[in-house]
TORKOL-4160 file (C-alpha; in steps of 0.2 Angstrom, whole numbers, padded with zeros to 4 digits, m for minus):
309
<pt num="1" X="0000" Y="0000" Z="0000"/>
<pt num="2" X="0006" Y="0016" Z="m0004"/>
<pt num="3" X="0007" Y="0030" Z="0010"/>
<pt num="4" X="m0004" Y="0040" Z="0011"/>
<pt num="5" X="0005" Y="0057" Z="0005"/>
<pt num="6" X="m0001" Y="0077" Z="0010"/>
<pt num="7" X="0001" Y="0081" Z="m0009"/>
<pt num="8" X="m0003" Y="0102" Z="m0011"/>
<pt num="9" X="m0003" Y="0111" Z="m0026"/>
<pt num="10" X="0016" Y="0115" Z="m0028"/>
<pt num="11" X="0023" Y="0132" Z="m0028"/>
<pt num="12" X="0037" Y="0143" Z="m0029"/>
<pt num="13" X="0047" Y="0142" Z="m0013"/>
<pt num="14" X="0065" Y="0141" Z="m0005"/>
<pt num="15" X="0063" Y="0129" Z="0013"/>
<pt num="16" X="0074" Y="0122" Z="0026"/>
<pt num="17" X="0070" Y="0104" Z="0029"/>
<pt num="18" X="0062" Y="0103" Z="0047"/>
<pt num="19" X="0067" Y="0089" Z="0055"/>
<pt num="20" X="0048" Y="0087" Z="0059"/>
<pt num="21" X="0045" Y="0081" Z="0043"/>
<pt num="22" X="0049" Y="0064" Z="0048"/>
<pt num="23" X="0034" Y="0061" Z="0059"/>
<pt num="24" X="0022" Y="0071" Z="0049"/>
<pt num="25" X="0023" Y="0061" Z="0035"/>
<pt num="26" X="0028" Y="0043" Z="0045"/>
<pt num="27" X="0020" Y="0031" Z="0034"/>
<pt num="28" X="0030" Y="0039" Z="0021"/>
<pt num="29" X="0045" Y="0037" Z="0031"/>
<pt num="30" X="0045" Y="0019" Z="0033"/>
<pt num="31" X="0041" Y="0015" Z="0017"/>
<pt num="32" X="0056" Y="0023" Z="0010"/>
<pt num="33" X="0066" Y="0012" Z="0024"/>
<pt num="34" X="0060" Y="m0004" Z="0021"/>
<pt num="35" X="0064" Y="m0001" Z="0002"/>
<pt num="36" X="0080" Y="0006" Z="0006"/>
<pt num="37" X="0081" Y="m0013" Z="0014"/>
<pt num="38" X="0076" Y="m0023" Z="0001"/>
<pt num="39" X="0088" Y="m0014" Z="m0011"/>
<pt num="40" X="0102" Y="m0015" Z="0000"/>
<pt num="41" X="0104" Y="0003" Z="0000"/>
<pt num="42" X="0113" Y="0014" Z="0013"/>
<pt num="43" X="0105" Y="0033" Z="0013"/>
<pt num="44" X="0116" Y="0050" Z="0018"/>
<pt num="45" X="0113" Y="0055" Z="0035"/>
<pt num="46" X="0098" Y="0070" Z="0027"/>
<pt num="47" X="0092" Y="0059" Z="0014"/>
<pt num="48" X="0076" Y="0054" Z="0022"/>
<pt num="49" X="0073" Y="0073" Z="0024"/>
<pt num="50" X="0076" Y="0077" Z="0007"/>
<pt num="51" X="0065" Y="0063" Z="0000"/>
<pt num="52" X="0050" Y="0064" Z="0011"/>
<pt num="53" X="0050" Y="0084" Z="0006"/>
<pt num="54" X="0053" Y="0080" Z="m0015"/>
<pt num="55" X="0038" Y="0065" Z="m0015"/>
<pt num="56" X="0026" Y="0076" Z="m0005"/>
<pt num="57" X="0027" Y="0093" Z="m0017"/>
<pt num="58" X="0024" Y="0082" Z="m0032"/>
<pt num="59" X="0006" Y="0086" Z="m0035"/>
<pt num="60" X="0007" Y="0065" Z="m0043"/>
<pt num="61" X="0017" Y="0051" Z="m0049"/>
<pt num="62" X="0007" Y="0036" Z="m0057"/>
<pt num="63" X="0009" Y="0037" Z="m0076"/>
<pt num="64" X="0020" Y="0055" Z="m0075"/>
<pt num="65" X="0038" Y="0057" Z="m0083"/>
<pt num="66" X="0049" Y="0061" Z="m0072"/>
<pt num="67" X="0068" Y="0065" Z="m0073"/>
<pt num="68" X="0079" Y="0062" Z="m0058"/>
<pt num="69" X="0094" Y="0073" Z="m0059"/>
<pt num="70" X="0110" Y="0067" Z="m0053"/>
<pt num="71" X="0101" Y="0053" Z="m0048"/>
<pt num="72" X="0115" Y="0038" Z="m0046"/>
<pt num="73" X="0107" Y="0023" Z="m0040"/>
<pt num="74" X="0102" Y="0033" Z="m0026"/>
<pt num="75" X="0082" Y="0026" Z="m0020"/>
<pt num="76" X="0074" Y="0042" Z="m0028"/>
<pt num="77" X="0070" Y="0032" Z="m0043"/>
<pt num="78" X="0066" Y="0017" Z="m0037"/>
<pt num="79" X="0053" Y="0024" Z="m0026"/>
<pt num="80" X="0043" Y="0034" Z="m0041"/>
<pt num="81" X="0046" Y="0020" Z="m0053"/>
<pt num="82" X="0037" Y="0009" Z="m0037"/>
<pt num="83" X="0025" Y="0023" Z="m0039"/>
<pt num="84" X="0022" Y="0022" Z="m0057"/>
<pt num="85" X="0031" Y="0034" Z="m0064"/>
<pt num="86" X="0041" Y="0031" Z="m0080"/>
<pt num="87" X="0060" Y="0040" Z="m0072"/>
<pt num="88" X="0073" Y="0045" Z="m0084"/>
<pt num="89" X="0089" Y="0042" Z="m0071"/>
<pt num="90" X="0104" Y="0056" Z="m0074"/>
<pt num="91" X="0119" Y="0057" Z="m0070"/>
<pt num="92" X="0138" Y="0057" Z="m0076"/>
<pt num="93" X="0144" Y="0041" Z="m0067"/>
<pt num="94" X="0144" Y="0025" Z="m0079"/>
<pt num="95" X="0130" Y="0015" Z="m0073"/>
<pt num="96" X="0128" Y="0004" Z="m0089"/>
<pt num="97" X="0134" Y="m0011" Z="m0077"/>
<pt num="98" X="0121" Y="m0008" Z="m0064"/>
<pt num="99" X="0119" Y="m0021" Z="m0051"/>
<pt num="100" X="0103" Y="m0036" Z="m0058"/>
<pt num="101" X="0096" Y="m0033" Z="m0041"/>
<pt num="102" X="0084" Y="m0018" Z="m0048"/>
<pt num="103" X="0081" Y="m0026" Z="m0065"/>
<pt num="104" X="0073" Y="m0040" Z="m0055"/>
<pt num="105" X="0062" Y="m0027" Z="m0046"/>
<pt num="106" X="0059" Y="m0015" Z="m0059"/>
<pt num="107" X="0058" Y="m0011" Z="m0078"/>
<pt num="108" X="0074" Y="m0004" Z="m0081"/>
<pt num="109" X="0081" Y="m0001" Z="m0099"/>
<pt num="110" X="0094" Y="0011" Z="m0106"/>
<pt num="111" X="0090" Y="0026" Z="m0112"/>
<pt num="112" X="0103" Y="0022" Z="m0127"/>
<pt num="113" X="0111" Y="0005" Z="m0133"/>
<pt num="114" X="0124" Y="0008" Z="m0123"/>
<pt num="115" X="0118" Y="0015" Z="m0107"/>
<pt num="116" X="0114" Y="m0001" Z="m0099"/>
<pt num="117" X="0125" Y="m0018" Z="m0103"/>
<pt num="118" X="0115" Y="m0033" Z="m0107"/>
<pt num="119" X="0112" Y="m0046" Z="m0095"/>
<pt num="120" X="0125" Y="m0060" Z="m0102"/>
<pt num="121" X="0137" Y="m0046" Z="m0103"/>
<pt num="122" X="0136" Y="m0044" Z="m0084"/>
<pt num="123" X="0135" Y="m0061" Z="m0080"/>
<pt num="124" X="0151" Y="m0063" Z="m0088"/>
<pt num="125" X="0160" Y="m0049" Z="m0082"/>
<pt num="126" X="0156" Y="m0056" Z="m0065"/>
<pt num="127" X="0163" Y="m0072" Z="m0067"/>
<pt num="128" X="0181" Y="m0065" Z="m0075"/>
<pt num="129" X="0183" Y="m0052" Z="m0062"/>
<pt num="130" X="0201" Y="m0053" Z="m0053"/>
<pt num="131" X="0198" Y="m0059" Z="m0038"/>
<pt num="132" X="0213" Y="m0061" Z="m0024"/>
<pt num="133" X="0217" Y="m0075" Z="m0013"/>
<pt num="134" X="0220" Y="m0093" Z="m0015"/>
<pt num="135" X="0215" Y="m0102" Z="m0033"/>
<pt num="136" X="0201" Y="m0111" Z="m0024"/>
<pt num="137" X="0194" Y="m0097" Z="m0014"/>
<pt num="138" X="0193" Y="m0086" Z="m0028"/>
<pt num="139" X="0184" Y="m0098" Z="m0040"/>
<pt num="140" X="0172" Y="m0102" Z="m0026"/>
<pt num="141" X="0169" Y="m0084" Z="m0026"/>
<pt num="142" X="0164" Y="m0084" Z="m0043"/>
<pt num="143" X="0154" Y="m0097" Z="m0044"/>
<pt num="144" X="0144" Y="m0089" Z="m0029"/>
<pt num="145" X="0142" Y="m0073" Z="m0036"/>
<pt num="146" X="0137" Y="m0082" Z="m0050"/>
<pt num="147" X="0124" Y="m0091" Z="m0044"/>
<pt num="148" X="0119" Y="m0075" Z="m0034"/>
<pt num="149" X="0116" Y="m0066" Z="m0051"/>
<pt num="150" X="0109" Y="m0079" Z="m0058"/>
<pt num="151" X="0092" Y="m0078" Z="m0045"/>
<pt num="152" X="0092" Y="m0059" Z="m0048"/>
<pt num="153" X="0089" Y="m0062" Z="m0067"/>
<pt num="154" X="0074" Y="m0050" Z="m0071"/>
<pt num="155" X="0056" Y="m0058" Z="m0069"/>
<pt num="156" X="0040" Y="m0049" Z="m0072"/>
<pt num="157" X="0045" Y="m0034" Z="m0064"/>
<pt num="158" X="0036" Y="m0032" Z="m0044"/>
<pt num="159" X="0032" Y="m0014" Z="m0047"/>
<pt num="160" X="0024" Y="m0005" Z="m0063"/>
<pt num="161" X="0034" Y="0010" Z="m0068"/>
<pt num="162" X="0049" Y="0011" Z="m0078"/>
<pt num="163" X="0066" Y="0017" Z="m0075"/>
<pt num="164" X="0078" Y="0023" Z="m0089"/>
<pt num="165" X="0097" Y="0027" Z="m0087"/>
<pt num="166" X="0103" Y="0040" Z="m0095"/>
<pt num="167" X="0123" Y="0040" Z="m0092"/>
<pt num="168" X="0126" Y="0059" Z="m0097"/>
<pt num="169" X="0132" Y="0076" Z="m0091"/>
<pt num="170" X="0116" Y="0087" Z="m0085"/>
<pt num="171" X="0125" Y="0102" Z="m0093"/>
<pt num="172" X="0122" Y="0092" Z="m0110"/>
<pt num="173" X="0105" Y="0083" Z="m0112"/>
<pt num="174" X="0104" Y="0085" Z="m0131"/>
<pt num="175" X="0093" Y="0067" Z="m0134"/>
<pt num="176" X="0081" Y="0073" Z="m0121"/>
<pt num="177" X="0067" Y="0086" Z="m0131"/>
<pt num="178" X="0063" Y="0101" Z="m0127"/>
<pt num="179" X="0046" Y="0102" Z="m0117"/>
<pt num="180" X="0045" Y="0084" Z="m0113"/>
<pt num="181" X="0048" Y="0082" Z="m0093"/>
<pt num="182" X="0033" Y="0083" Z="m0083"/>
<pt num="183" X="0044" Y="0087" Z="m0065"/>
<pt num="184" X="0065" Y="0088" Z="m0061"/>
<pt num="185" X="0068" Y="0080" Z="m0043"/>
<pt num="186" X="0087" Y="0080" Z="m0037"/>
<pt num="187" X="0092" Y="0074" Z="m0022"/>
<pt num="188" X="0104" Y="0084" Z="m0014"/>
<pt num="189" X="0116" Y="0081" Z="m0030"/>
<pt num="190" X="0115" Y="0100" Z="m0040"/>
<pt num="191" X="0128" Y="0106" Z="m0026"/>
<pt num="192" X="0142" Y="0095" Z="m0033"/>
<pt num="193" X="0143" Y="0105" Z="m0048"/>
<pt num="194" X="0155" Y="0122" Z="m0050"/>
<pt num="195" X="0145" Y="0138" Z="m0047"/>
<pt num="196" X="0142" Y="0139" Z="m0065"/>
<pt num="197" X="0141" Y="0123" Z="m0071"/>
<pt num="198" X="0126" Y="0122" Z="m0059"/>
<pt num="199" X="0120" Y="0136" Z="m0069"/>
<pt num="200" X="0125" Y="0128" Z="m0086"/>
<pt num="201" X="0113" Y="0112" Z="m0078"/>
<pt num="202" X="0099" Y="0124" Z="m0071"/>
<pt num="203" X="0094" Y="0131" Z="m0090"/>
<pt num="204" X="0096" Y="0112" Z="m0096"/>
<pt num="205" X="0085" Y="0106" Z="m0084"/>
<pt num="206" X="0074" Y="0122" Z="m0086"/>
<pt num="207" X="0075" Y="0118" Z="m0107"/>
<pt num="208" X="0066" Y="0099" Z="m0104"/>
<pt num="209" X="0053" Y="0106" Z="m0094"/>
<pt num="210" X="0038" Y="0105" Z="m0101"/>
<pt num="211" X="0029" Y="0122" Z="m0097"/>
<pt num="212" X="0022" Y="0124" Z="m0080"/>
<pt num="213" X="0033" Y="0110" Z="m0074"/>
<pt num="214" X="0042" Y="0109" Z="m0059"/>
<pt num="215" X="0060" Y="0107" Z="m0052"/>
<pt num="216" X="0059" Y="0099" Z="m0036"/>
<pt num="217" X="0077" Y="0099" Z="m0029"/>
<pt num="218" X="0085" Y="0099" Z="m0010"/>
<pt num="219" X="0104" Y="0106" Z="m0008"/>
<pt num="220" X="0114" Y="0112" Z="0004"/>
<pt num="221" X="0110" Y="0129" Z="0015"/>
<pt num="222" X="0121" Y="0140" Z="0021"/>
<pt num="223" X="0117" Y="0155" Z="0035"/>
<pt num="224" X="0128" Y="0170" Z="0029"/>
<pt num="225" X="0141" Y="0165" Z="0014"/>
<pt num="226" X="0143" Y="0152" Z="0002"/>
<pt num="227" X="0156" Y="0140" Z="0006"/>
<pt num="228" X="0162" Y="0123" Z="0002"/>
<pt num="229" X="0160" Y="0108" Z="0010"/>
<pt num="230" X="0176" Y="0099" Z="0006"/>
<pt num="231" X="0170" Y="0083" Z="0015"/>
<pt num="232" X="0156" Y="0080" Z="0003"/>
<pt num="233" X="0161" Y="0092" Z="m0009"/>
<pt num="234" X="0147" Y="0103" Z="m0012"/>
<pt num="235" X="0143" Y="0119" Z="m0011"/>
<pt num="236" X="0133" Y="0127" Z="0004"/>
<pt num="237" X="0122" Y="0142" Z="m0003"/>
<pt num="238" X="0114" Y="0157" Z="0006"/>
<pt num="239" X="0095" Y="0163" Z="0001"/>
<pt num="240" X="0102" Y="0175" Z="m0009"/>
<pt num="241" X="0113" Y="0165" Z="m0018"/>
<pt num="242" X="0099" Y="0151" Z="m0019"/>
<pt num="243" X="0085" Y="0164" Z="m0025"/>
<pt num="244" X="0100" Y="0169" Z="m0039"/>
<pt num="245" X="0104" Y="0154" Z="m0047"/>
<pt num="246" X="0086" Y="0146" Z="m0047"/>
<pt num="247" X="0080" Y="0164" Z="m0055"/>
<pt num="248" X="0067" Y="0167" Z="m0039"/>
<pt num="249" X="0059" Y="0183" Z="m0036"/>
<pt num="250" X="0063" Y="0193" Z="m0017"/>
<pt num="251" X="0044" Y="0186" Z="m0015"/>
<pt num="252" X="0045" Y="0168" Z="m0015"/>
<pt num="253" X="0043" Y="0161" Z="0002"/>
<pt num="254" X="0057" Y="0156" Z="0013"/>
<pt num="255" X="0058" Y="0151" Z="0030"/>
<pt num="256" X="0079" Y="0157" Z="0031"/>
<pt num="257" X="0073" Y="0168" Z="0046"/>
<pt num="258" X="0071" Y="0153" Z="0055"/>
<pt num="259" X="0090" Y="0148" Z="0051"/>
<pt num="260" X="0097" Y="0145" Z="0067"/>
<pt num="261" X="0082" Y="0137" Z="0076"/>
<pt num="262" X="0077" Y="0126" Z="0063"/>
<pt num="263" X="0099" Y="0122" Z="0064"/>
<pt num="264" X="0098" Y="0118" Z="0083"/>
<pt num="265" X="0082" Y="0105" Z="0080"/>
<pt num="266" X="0093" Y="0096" Z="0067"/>
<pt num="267" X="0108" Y="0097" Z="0076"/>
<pt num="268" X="0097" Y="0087" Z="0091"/>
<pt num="269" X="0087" Y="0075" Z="0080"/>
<pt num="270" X="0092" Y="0056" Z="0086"/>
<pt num="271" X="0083" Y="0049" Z="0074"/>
<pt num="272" X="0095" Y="0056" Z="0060"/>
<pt num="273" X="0110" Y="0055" Z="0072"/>
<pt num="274" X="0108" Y="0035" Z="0080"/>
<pt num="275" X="0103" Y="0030" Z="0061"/>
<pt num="276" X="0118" Y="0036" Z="0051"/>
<pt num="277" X="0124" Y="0024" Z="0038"/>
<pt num="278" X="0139" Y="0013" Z="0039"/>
<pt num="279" X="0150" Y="0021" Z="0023"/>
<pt num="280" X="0149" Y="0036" Z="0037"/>
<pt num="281" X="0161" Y="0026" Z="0048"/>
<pt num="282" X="0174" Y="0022" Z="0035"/>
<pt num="283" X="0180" Y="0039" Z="0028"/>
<pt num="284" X="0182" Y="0058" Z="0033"/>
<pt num="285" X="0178" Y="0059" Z="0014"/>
<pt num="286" X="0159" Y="0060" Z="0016"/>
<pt num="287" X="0145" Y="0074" Z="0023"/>
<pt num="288" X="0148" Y="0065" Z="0041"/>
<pt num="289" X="0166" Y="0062" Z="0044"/>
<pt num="290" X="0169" Y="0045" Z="0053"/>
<pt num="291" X="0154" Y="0044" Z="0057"/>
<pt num="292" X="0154" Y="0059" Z="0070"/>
<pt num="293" X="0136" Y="0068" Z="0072"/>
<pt num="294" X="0142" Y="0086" Z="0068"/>
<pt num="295" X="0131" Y="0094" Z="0055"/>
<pt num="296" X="0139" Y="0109" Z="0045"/>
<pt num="297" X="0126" Y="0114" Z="0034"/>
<pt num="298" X="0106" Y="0111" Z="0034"/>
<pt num="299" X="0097" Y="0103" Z="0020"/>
<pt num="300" X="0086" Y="0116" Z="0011"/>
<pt num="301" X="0072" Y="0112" Z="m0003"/>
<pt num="302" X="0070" Y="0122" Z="m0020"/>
<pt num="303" X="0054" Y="0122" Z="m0028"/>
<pt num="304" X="0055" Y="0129" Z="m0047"/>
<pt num="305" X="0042" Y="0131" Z="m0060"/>
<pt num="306" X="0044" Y="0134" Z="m0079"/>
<pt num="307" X="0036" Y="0149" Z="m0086"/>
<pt num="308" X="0023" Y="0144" Z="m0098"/>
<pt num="309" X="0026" Y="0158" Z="m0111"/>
């Protein structure tokens, strides 16, 4: 059963993600846990934040295209092709070998030939890997993983959408048309480009808009200056800065005035601190250094619509 979602008519707005989104929209919540679970997928330490705030601005799902910008293979997609959406999945990173596990959950094709591998070509890259270790340990390896990708070969797929990937730069979506996107989501992946590359990817994602659509997107805030977050390497951006690059009038709502309160509940939410992912314990390379609950910046949601003139 799907949760049951506090959809409102989407507009404009800048708004940092209040921690009490978790228990407003609990269902919701969990069910992006336990598919998180059954993916075997480890989610950043604001990630359920982010997704609860994206799914519950999209006015629907069922039947819409949507593109998911920077997108991975990060649970955003999965989610709305679970939903029924048909998801065009961006992002730079060579996926064309992605992991059988989601093809024998969902309806995943490439957007091009060469976007996703076929399956015999992934089987077989599996059993010639280099593996290290003894000659019998590594060909009993094999043969597990093997056999392991073996019982993920695709079946008729659990859930109804459809998920394309789409390895490509989001500065340079040329075999996407003009006008064809019904809504952009991005999880917390637009701050990873350069100041203007983001803004190179902003009019792209802007240009595949079909009018009246909407960008849906969560980033990085910041309460006084831009800065970079070397850990995680992204930028952390002011109102100002946010209502620049996403072309946002001095009108559109935000809550920044609320900076530092909204900063000391997310600072004290145990929830997000006692649930952090392992990945988090193995590297000062990521938004949580070893695993130490010290947030630097708060996640902040961007809601964008396309002119329809």
């Amino acid at each position: 059963m799907s949760a049951v979602k506090d959809y409102v008519e989407p507009a404009e707005k800048i708004e940092i993600l209040n921690v009490e989104l978790l228990n407003r929209h609990r269902l919701l919540v969990e069910q992006l846990k336990s598919l998180a679970a059954e993916l075997d997928l480890e989610l950043g330490w604001h990630y359920l934040l982010d997704l609860s705030w994206i799914i519950t601005n999209l006015e629907a799902i069922d039947g819409r295209t949507i593109l998911d910008a920077g997108a991975g293979i990060g649970l955003m997609q999965w989610y709305l092709a679970k939903e029924g959406a048909q998801v065009i999945s961006v992002d730079r990173l060579d996926r064309s070998d992605l992991d059988l596990k989601y093809r024998y959950y969902f309806q995943v094709k490439g957007f091009r030939e060469a976007d996703l591998s076929p399956i015999h070509s992934i089987l077989l890259k599996s059993f010639l890997r280099k593996i290290g270790g003894p000659f019998y340990r590594r060909w009993m390896s094999k043969i597990i993983s093997f056999v392991e990708n073996l019982f993920r070969l695709p079946k008729k797929p659990t859930y109804p959408g459809r998920v394309l990937i789409y390895n490509q730069d989001l500065s340079d979506m040329l075999e996407i048309t003009d006008n064809s996107i019904d809504v952009v989501v991005a999880v917390s992946a637009l701050e990873h480009n350069t100041l203007q590359g983001l803004q190179l990817v902003l009019d792209e994602i802007i240009r595949v808009l079909k009018p009246g659509g909407y960008l849906i997107a969560t980033l990085c805030g910041a309460r006084d200056q831009d800065w970079w977050h070397e850990p995680s390497s992204g930028w952390c951006l002011t109102e100002n800065s946010l209502r620049s690059l996403f072309n946002l009038s001095h009108d559109t709502p935000s809550n920044f005035t609320s900076y530092d309160e909204l900063f000391a509940s997310l600072r004290n939410c145990t929830e997000l601190r006692d649930n952090l992912a392992k990945f988090y314990f193995k590297s000062d390379k990521n938004g949580m250094p070893w695993g130490k609950w010290a947030p630097q910046y708060q996640p902040v949601g961007i809601c964008k619509q396309k002119a329809f003139t």
